[in-house]
Each structure stands twice: as structure tokens, then as C-alpha cells.
N, C-alpha and C positions, 0 to 999 in steps of 0.2 A: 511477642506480640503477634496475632493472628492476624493476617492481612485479608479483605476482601475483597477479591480479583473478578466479582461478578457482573456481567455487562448489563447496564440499564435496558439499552434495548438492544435486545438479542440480535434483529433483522439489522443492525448497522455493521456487523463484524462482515457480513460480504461486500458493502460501501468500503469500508475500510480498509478493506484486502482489496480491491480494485482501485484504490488511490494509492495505496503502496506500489502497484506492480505500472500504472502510469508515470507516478513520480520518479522511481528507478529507472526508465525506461527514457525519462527527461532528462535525469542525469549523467544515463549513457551507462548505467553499472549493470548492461546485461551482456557486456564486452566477449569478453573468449571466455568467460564461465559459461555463458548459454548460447557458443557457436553463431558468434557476429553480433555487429551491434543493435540494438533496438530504438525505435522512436518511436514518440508518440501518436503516429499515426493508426500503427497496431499493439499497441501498449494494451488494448482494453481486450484484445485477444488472448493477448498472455496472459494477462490477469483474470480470465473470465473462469471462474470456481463451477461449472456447469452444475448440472440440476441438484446433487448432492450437496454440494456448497463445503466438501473434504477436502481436506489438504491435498490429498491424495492428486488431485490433476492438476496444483497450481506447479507453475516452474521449479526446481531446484534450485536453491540461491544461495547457497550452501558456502560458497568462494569471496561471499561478499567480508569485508572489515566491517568492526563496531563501530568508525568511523563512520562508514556509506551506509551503515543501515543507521546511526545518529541520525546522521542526513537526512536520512525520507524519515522519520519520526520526528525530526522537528520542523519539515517541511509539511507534515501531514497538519501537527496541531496549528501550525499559521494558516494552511487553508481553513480549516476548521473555525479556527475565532475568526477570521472573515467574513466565511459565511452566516455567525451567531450576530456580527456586527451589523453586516448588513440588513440581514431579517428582522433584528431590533428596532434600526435607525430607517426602515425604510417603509 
């Protein structure tokens, strides 16, 4: 069975790669993989994909468990149906 992996809107995968590298960065999983802890103060720094929008400059995250990266994937899609809820209901 062929599966279709292709994004609705293109312009949301760097939203969404910037709510992944904040929400890690809440959860504290950028530990002694990336040299001290991180908050979310400068989370949006780490996470910032500059003008390219390439893999190539976000952090290596490479030390994390499928556990911690669970974590932010299903802390992402709760943000997400939040946001859809409120936009509906408001």
C-alpha cells in the first residue's frame, strides 16, 4: 500500500520545526546531547531554520530516545487541535 507523505501546506513544515525545537527545549531534552540545558527563552533561536529553511543549520538531536521525541510529537499535535479548537469556537 502506497502511502502519501505530502504536506498540505508546504509553508507550515518550518512552524512546525520551530514548535518541535521550543517544545524540546520545555522539556529540558537538549541536556549534555547539545552542551547544557535549554529553555524556552532561547528555544526559538535553536530552532530558527534561517533563510534556507535546510536541515542543515537546525541542531543535531541525534542522542534523543523515541520516547522524548514521542513526547514532542504528541505535544505538538495537542498544541495544534488547540489552536484548530480555538479558531472554530471563537
Amino acid at each position: 500500500m502506497a502511502r502519501n507523505n505530502r504536506t498540505v501546506v508546504p509553508e507550515s513544515r518550518t512552524m512546525i520545526k520551530q514548535m518541535q525545537y521550543e517544545i524540546a527545549a520545555e522539556f529540558g531534552l537538549y541536556g549534555s546531547g547539545y552542551g547544557g540545558g535549554a529553555d524556552t527563552e532561547f528555544a526559538s533561536e535553536l530552532g530558527s531554520l534561517g533563510s534556507s529553511g535546510r536541515m542543515g543549520s537546525s541542531p543535531y538531536l541525534g542522542h534523543l530516545t523515541s520516547r522524548d521525541n514521542g513526547s514532542v510529537g504528541g505535544e505538538i499535535t495537542k498544541r495544534l487541535v488547540k489552536q484548530a479548537e480555538q479558531s472554530l469556537f471563537s
